[in-house]
C-alpha positions as YAML, in Angstrom:
chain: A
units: angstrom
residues:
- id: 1
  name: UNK
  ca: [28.29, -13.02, 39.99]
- id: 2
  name: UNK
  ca: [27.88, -15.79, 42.74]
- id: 3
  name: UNK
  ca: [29.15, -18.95, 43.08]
- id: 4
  name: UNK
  ca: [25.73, -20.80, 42.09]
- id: 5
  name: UNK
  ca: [25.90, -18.49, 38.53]
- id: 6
  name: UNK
  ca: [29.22, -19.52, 38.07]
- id: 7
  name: UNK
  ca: [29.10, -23.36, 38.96]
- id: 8
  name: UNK
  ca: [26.03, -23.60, 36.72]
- id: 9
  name: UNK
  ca: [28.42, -21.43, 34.01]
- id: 10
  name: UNK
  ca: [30.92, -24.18, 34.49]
- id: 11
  name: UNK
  ca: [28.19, -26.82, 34.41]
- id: 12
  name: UNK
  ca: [26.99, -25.83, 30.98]
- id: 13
  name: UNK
  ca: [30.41, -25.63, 29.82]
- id: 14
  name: UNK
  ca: [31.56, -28.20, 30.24]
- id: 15
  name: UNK
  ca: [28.39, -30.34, 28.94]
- id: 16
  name: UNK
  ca: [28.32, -28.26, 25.73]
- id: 17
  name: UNK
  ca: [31.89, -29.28, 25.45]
- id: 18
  name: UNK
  ca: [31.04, -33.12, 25.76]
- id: 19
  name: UNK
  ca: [28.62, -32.46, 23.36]
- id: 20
  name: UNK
  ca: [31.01, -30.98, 20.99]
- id: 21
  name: UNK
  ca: [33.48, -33.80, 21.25]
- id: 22
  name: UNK
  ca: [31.03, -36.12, 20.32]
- id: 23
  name: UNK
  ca: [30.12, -34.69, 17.32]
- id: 24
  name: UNK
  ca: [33.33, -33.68, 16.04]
- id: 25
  name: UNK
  ca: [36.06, -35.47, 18.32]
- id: 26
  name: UNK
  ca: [37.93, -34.14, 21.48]
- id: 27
  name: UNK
  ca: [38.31, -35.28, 25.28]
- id: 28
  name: UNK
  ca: [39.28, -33.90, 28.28]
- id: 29
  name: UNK
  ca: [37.42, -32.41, 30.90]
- id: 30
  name: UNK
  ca: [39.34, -29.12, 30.25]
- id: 31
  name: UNK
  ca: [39.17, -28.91, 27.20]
- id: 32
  name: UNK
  ca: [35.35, -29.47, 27.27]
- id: 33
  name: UNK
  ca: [35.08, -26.56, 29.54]
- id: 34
  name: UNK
  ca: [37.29, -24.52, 27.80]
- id: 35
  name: UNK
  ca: [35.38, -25.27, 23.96]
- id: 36
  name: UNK
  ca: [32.06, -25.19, 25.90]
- id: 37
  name: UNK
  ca: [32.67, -21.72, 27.73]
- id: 38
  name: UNK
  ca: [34.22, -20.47, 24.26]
- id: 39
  name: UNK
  ca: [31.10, -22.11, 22.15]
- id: 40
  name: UNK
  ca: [28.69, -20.25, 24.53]
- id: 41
  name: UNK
  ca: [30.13, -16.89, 22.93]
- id: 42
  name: UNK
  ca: [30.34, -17.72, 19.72]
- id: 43
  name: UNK
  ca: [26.91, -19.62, 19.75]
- id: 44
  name: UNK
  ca: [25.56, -16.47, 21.12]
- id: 45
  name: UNK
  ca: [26.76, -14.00, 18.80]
- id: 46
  name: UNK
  ca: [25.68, -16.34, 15.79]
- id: 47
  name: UNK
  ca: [22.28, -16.88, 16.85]
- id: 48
  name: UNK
  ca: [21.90, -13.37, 17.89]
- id: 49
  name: UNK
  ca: [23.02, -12.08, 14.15]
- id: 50
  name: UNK
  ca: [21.46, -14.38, 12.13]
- id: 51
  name: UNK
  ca: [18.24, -13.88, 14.02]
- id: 52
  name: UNK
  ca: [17.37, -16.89, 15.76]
- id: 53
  name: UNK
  ca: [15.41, -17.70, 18.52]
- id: 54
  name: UNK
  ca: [15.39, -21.61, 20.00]
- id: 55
  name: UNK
  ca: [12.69, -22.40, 22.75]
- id: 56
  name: UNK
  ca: [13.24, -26.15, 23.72]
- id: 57
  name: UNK
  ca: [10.78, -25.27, 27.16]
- id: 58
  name: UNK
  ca: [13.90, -25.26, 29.42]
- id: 59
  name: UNK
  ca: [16.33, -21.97, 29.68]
- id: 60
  name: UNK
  ca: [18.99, -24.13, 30.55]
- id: 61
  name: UNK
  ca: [18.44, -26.47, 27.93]
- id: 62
  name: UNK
  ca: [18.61, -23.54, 25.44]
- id: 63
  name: UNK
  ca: [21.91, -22.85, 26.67]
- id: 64
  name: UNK
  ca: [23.71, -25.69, 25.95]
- id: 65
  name: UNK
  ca: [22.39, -26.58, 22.59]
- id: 66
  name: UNK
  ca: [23.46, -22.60, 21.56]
- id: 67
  name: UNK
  ca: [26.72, -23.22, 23.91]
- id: 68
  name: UNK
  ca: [27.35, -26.54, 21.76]
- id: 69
  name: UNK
  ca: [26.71, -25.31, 18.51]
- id: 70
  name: UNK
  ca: [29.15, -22.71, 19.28]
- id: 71
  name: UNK
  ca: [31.43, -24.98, 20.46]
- id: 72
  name: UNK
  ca: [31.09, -27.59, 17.45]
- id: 73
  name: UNK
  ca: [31.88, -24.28, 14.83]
- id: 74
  name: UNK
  ca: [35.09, -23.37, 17.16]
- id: 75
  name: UNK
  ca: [36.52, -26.58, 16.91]
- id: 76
  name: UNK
  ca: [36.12, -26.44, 13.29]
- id: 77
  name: UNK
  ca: [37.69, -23.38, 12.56]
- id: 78
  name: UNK
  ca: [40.59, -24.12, 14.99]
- id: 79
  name: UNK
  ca: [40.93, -27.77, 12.98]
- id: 80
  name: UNK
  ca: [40.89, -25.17, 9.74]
- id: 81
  name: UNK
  ca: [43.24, -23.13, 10.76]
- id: 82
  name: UNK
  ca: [45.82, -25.67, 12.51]
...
């Protein structure tokens, strides 16, 4: 990986996170990263089993929104199981 991959890893981190937060609560600009970079797993593996397949016309764009979903259902089950 190179810097630019990584910054714009960071990037959409840290804006899924902020996304997150507003949805279900949360600050911090670590804590966005960290939930954001987390979500972007979790988003992935849950769109990838259940099968689907978001085209909003920008790859980045489909990033975060899968990278916030993920992030909104991790700080769910960490309020579940806290």
């Amino acid at each position: 990986m190179d810097a630019k991959s990584i910054l714009i890893w960071v990037a959409i981190g840290i804006i899924a996170g902020w996304l997150a937060s507003v949805v279900v609560g949360g600050g911090g600009i670590i804590r966005y990263l960290l939930t954001g970079v987390l979500g972007a797993f979790v988003g992935g593996f849950i769109f990838k089993f259940a099968g689907i397949n978001i085209n909003l016309g920008n790859a980045y764009v489909n990033e975060i929104v899968v990278a916030a979903v993920g992030a909104i259902v991790v700080v769910l089950v960490a309020r579940l199981l806290a």
